[in-house]
Every structure is written in structure tokens, then in C-alpha cells.
C-alpha positions as CSV (number, residue, x, y, z in Angstrom):
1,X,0.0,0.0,0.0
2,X,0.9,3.4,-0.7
3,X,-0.5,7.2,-0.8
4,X,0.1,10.1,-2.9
5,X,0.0,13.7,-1.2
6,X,-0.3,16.9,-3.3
7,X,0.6,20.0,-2.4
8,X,-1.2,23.0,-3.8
9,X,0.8,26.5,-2.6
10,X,-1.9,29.2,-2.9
11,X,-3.3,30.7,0.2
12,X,-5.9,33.9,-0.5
13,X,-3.3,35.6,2.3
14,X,-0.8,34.7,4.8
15,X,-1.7,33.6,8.6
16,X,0.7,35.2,10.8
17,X,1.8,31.8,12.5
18,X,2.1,29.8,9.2
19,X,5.4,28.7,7.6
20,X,4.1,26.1,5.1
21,X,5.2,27.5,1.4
22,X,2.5,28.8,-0.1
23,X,2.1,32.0,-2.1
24,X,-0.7,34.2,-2.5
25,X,0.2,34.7,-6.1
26,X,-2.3,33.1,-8.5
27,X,-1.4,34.8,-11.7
28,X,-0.1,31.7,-13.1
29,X,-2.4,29.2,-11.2
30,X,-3.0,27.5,-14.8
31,X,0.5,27.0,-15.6
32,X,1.2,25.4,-11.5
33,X,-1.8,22.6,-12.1
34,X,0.1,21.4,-15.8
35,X,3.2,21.0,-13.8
36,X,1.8,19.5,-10.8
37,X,0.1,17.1,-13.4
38,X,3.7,16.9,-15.4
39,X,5.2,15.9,-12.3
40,X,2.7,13.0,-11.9
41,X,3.9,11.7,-14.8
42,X,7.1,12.1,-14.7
43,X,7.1,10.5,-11.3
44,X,4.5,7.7,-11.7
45,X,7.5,4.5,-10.9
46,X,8.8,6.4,-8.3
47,X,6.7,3.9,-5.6
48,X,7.6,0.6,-5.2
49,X,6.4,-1.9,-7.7
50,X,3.1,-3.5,-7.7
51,X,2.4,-1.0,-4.6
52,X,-1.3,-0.3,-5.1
53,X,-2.2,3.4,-3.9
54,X,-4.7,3.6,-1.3
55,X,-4.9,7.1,0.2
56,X,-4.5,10.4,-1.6
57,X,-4.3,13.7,0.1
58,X,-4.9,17.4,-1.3
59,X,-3.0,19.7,0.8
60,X,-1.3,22.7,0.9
61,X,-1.7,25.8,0.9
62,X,-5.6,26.0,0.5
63,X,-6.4,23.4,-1.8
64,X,-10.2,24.5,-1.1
65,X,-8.8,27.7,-3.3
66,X,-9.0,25.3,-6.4
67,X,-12.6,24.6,-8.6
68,X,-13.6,20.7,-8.1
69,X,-12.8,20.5,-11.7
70,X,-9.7,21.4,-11.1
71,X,-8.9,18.9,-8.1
72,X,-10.6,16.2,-10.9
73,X,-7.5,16.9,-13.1
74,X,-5.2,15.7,-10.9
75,X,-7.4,12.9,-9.5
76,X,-7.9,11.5,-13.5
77,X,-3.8,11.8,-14.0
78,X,-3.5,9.6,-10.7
79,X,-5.9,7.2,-12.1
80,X,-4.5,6.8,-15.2
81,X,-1.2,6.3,-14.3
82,X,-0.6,4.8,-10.4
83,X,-3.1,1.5,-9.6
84,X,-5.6,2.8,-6.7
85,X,-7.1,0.6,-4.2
86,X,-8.5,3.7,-2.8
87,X,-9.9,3.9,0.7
88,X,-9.7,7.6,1.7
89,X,-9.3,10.4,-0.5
90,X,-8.9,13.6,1.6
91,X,-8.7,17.4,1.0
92,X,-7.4,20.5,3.0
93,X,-10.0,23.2,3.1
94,X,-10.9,26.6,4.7
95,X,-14.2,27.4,6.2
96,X,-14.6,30.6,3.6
97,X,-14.0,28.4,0.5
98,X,-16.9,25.9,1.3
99,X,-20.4,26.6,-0.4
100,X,-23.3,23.6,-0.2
101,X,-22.6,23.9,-3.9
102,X,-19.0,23.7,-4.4
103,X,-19.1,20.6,-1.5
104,X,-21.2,19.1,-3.6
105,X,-19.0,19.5,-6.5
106,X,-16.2,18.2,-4.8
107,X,-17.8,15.6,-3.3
108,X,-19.2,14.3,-6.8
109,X,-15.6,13.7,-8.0
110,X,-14.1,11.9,-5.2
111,X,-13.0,13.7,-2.2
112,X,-14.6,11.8,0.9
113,X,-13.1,13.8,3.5
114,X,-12.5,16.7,4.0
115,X,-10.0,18.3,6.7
116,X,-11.1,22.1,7.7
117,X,-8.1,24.3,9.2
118,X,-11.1,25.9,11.7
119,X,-7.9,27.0,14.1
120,X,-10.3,28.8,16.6
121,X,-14.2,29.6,16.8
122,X,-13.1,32.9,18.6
123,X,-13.1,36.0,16.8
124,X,-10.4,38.1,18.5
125,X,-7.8,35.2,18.2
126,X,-8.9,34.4,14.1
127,X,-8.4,37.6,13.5
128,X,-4.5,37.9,15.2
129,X,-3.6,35.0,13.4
130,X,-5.1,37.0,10.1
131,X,-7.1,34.1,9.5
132,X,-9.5,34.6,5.9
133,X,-12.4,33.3,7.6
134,X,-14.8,34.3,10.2
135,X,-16.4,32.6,13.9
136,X,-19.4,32.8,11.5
137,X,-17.8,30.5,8.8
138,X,-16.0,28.2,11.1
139,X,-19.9,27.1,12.7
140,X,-21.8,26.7,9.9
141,X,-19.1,24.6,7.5
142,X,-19.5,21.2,9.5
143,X,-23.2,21.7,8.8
144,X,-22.6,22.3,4.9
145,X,-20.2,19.8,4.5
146,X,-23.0,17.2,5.7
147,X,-25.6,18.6,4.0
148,X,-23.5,17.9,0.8
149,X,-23.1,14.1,1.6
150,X,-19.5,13.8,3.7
151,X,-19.3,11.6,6.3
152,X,-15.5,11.9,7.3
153,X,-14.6,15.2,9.0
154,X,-12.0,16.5,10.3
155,X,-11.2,20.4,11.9
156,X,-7.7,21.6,13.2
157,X,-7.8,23.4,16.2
158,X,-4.8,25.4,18.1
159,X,-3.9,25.9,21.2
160,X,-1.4,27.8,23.4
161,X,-2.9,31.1,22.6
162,X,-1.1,33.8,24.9
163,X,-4.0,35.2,27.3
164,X,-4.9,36.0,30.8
165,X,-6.8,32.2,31.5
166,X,-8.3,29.3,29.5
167,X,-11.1,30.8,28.6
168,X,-10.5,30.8,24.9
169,X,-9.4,27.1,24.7
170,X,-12.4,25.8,26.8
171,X,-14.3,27.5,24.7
172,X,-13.1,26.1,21.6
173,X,-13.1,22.8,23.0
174,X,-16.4,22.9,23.6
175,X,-17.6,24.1,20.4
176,X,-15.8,21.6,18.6
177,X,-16.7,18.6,20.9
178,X,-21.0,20.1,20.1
179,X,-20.1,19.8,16.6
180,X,-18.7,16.6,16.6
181,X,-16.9,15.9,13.4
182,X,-15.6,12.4,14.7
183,X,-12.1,13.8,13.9
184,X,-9.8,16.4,15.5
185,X,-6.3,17.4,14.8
186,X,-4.9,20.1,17.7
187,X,-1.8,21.3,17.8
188,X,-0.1,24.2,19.9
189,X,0.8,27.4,18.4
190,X,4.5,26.9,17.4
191,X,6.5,30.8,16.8
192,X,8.8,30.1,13.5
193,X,11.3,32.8,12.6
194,X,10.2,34.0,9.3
195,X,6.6,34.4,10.5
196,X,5.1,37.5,10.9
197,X,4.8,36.4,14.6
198,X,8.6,35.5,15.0
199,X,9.1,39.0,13.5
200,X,6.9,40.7,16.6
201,X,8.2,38.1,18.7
202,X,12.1,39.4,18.0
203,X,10.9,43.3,18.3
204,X,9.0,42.4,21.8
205,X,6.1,43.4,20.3
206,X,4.4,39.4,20.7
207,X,5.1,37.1,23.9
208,X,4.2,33.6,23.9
209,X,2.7,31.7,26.2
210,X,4.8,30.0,29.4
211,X,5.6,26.3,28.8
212,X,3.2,25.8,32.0
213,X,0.4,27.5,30.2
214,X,0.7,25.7,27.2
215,X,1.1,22.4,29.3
216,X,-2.4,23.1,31.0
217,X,-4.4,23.4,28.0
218,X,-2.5,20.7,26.5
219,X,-4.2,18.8,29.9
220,X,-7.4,20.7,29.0
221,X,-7.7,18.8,25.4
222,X,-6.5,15.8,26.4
223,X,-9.5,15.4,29.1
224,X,-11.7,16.8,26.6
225,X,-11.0,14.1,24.3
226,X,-11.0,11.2,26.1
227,X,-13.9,12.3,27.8
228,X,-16.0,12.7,24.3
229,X,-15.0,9.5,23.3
230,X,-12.1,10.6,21.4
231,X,-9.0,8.4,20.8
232,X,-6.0,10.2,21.1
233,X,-4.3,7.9,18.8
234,X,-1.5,10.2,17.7
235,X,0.0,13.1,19.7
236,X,-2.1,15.9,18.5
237,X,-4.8,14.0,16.4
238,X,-7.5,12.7,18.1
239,X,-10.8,10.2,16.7
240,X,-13.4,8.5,17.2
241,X,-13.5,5.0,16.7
242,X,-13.2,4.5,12.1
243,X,-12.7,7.9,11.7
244,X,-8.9,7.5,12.3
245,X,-7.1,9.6,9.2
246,X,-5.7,6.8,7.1
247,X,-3.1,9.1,5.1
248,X,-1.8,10.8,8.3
249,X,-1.7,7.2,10.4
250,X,0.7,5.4,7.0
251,X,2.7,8.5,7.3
252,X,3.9,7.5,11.1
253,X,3.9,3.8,10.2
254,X,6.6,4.3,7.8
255,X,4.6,3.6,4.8
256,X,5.5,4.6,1.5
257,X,4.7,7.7,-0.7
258,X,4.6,10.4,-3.4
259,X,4.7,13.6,-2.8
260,X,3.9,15.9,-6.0
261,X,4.0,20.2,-6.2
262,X,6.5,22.9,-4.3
263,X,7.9,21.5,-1.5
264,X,6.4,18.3,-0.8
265,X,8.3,15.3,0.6
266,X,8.3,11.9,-0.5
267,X,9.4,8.4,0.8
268,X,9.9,5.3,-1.5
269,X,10.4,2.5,1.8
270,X,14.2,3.6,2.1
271,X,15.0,7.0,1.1
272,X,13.2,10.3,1.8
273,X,13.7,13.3,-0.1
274,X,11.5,16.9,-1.4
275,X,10.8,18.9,-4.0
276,X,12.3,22.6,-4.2
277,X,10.0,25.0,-2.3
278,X,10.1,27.5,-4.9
279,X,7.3,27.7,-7.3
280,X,8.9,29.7,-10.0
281,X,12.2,27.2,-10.3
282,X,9.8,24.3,-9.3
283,X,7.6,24.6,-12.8
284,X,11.2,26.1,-15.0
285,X,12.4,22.6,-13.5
286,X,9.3,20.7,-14.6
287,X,8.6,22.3,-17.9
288,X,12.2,21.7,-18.7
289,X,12.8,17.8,-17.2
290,X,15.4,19.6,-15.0
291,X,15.7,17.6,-11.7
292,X,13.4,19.5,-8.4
293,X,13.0,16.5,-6.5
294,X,16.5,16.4,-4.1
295,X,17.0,12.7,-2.4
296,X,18.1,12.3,1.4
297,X,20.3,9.5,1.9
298,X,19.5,7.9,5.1
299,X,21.8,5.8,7.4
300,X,20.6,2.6,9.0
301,X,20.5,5.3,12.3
302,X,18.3,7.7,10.7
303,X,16.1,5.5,9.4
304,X,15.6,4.0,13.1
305,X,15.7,7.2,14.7
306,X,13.1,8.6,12.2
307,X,11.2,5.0,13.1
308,X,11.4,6.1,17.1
309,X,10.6,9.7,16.4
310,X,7.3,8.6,14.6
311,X,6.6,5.4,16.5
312,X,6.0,6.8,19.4
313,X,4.0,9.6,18.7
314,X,1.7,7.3,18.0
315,X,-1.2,4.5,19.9
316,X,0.4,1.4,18.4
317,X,4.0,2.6,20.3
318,X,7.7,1.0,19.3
319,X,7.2,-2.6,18.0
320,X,10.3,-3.7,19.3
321,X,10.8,-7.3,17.5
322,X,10.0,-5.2,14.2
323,X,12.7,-2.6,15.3
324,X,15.2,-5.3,16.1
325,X,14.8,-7.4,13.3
326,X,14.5,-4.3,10.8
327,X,17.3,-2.2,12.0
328,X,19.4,-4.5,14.3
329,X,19.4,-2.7,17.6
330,X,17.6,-4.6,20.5
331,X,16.3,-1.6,22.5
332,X,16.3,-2.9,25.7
333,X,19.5,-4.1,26.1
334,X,21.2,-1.1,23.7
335,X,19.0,1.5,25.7
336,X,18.7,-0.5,29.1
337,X,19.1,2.5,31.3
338,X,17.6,4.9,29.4
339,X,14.6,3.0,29.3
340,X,14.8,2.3,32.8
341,X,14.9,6.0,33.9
342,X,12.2,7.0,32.1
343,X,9.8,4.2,32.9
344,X,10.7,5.1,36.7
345,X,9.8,8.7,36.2
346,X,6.5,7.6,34.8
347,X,6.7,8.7,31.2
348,X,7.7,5.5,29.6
349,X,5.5,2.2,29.4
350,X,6.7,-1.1,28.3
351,X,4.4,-3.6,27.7
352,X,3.0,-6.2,25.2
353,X,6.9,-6.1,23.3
354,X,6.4,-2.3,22.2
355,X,7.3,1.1,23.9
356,X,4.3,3.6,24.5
357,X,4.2,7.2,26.0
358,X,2.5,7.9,29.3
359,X,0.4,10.6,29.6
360,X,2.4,12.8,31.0
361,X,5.3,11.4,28.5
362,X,3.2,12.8,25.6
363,X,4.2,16.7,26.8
364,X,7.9,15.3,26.8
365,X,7.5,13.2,23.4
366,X,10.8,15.2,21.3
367,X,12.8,15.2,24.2
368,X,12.0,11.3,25.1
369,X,12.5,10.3,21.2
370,X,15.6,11.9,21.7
371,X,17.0,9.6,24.9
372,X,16.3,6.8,22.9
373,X,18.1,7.7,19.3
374,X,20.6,5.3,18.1
């Protein structure tokens, strides 16, 4: 099994937290769709043979910028030249995109789910982030996106919000658990450099919220979830039971796949590498059959550390017969009091052969992956 991601970099304008490539230049939107469908071509034995692909993802950017007919483009190419065995087939969207009619659209072509970058219901934090939509759009989309016929939802929501109390997060959490899309990915408000927030963050004009602060609404979500019958089967994705994101979950299993547009990583089984995140050189590249796609060469210890890193972000833990037979390191003995500490300190659980984070290991999840890097 396999999945093909696609990354479409337009945005209508930039959020200030947001360091994703994207451009809000659309000028040439025609001429980025023939090399994104070039570049399916071009790339179409790049999986394994006799790999069958079973999950595509639009993503971006705002794919939800894009017509359905354009989105059915891309999904013909893939059609024609990668075998399917589809089971999910998901798109990226903003709440101020979505009309019953265009849902419809999309939904008529393919797309059975549909992830929503909702970020907050709270109109004073959507507007600092310089989000395009409004608290307006963000409650009535989950409505329209039903009304069209989707079953599979999903809404990204972000926490860690500098303020005064928790009164925004619980807020949010409680909108989104009445709305119940039966999927939910959360993730805390991260200040990269180039943002316009790590801008005001360097002139002392933005302060981000303490570590404790974020921890506690990291808490807040986590009893939120569980207690709305939510799996927290990844760090900061959370479903009910079948509505786990099938793309996202093969991603953290180690699964391979394609990624095609700007920027967008790939991963055949043993190497990793990405396409130039530069839309200008990345369609001169394609037109002229000029290499974009740059190749990672991993070491037997990257590979296993990228396997840790992932692994235990995750429900389903370390396997550790599959790590020890697939990368030759027997983590208990080769990690012995490493694993020991950890487990003593309550953040670490071994059981049932595999490694798994505790509850109050999730907070420490980098800094845990890292103890245990070969």
C-alpha cells in the first residue's frame, strides 16, 4: 500500500503563524496545475512496484482555493497512471472556500473527507492569526459539509494562545466537541522565525505563552477528548472510533509515498527526499525535465531514529521485534538505562513487546524520542 500527497501552494493571504510554502500569487495558477500534473507523470515508478495506492491527500496551501474541476484533473492523471485501491481520499479546506454547492462539487468527484483548518471559533484570536475566515464560517461549514453528503470530517484546532486564562481554549473545545466531526487534529501554536509572529516576537512586540500555560491546555484537550470518546491515537490527532485519518496514520507507520507540487516530501520504503520549495524554479524545472525533487540519503541510524521519532507519537508505540529485526538494535538491552529512567519517572511504558508514552510522557514526546536515538 501506498498514498500520494499533493501540495497546492496558494493561500488567499498569509496567517501570521504559518510557515508552510504557499504563495498568494495566482497569476499563473494555470501554468502550477500542468506542472503539478507533469510531475505525476514524470514520477508515476517512483513507488515501489506492484504497490497499489490507497490514500491520496490534497494539501497545501488551501487546496479549497481550487474549482472541483480542477482537483478532478489531478485525481484523472493519478488514475491513469498509479493503480488505486483507494480507501480515503482527503482534501485540505478553509471554512470561507466551502459553499453547499461547491461541496457538492467536490464531493461528486471523489474527495470523501475533508480536513477544515477551523484553528479557533473565537473571533479576537482568528483575526490575530489574520485568519481569511470568520467565527461565523467556522460554525456553519461542518453543517454544509453534511448537507452535501461527507461523512468523514475533520477540523484543526490550536492551542497555546497567549492570554490571561483558559477561557478561549475551553471555549473552543467545547464548540468543537458540540459539533462533533468524529475527527480532530490540535496542535499548539509553534513561533517560527520567518513568521510574521517571530518578527513581533524578536521586536518584543508578541510574547508567547509559558511552557506551564501551554502544558495546562494541553491537559485541557487531552481530558476533553477522552472524555467525548475521542482516541488520542496520535500526539495531537484525536478520533473517534473509524474515523482514524488513514493518510496521516501510514505516514507515522513508515509507509511509503509520493509527494507531488512545491515543496512536498516523498518516501519510497528507504530513502526520503523533497521537491524545491520555490514555485517559480519548481515549474522552470518541470517544464524543462530539470531535476526538483532532491534525495536524502539515510543511514541505517536515521532510518531507526526517524522510526522512534514517529513510533512513538503514535497509539500502536515501538514494536520492538520489528525494530530489532528491521534495523538491528535490541532496544532494551542497547537502551537498558535509558529506558529504565524513564519508565521510573513515569513517562515511559513497556508492555506487550512495544514502547508507548504515558500521559504525562506525551508533553515530553521530542525530548524522550531523543534519549532513545541510536
Amino acid at each position: 500500500m501506498s498514498g500520494v500527497y499533493v501540495h497546492i501552494p496558494f493561500c488567499k493571504q498569509a496567517c501570521h503563524y504559518c510557515d508552510f510554502h504557499f504563495s498568494t500569487q495566482t497569476a499563473y495558477r494555470d501554468t502550477m496545475l500542468l506542472s503539478i500534473g507533469q510531475e505525476l507523470v514524470q514520477r508515476r515508478n517512483y513507488l515501489p512496484e506492484g504497490t497499489q495506492v490507497e490514500t491520496i491527500y490534497f494539501g497545501g496551501g488551501t487546496p479549497s482555493i481550487l474549482a472541483a474541476s480542477e482537483i478532478e484533473y489531478l485525481l484523472d492523471l493519478i488514475s491513469i497512471h498509479f493503480p488505486l485501491a483507494l480507501k480515503e481520499v482527503t482534501l485540505e479546506a478553509n471554512p470561507d472556500d466551502l459553499s453547499l454547492e461547491k461541496l457538492a462539487a467536490y464531493k461528486k468527484i471523489g474527495i470523501d473527507r475533508l480536513s477544515i483548518g477551523i484553528q479557533s471559533f473565537q473571533e479576537p484570536i482568528l483575526r490575530f492569526y489574520n485568519r481569511a475566515h470568520t467565527a461565523s464560517d467556522s460554525l456553519r461549514v461542518l453543517d454544509l459539509a453534511r448537507s452535501a453528503g461527507f461523512s468523514k470530517l475533520s477540523i484543526d484546532l490550536m492551542y497555546g494562545f497567549p492570554a490571561d486564562n483558559h477561557t478561549y481554549w475551553q471555549k473552543d473545545l467545547e464548540m468543537a466537541l458540540t459539533l462533533d466531526p468524529g475527527h480532530i487534529s490540535s496542535y499548539c501554536l509553534t513561533i517560527e522565525r520567518k513568521t510574521a509572529l517571530g518578527q513581533w516576537k524578536t521586536s518584543g512586540k508578541f510574547k508567547e505563552a509559558t511552557e506551564d500555560f501551554v502544558a495546562d491546555e494541553f491537559n485541557l484537550l487531552l481530558d476533553a477528548m477522552t472524555g467525548a470518546g475521542y482516541i488520542q491515537y496520535e500526539i495531537s490527532n484525536f478520533g473517534k472510533p473509524g474515523h482514524f485519518a488513514l493518510h496521516n496514520t501510514n505516514y507515522w507507520r513508515g509507509v511509503p509515498y509520493l509527494g507531488i507540487g512545491p515543496s512536498a516530501h516523498s518516501f519510497d520504503g528507504q530513502h526520503r527526499g523533497s521537491n524545491v520549495a520555490n514555485n517559480a524554479r519548481y515549474m522552470k524545472g518541470i517544464t524543462s525535465s530539470t531535476p526538483v525533487f532532491q534525495v536524502d540519503i539515510l543511514s541505517p541510524e536515521d532510518r531507526a531514529n526517524e522510526y522512534l521519532l514517529t513510533a512513538l507519537r503514535t497509539i500502536w508505540g515501538v514494536d520492538l521485534p520489528f525494530f530489532r529485526s528491521t534495523f538491528g538494535w535490541d532496544l532494551l538491552i542497547d537502551k537498558e538505562h535509558e529506558i529504565r529512567f524513564l519508565k521510573d519517572n513515569g513517562w515511559l511504558i513497556h508492555a506487550d513487546d512495544s514502547l508507548t508514552l504515558s500521559r504525562s510522557g506525551k508533553i515530553l514526546a521530542d525530548s524522550i524520542s531523543a534519549k532513545l536515538f541510536i
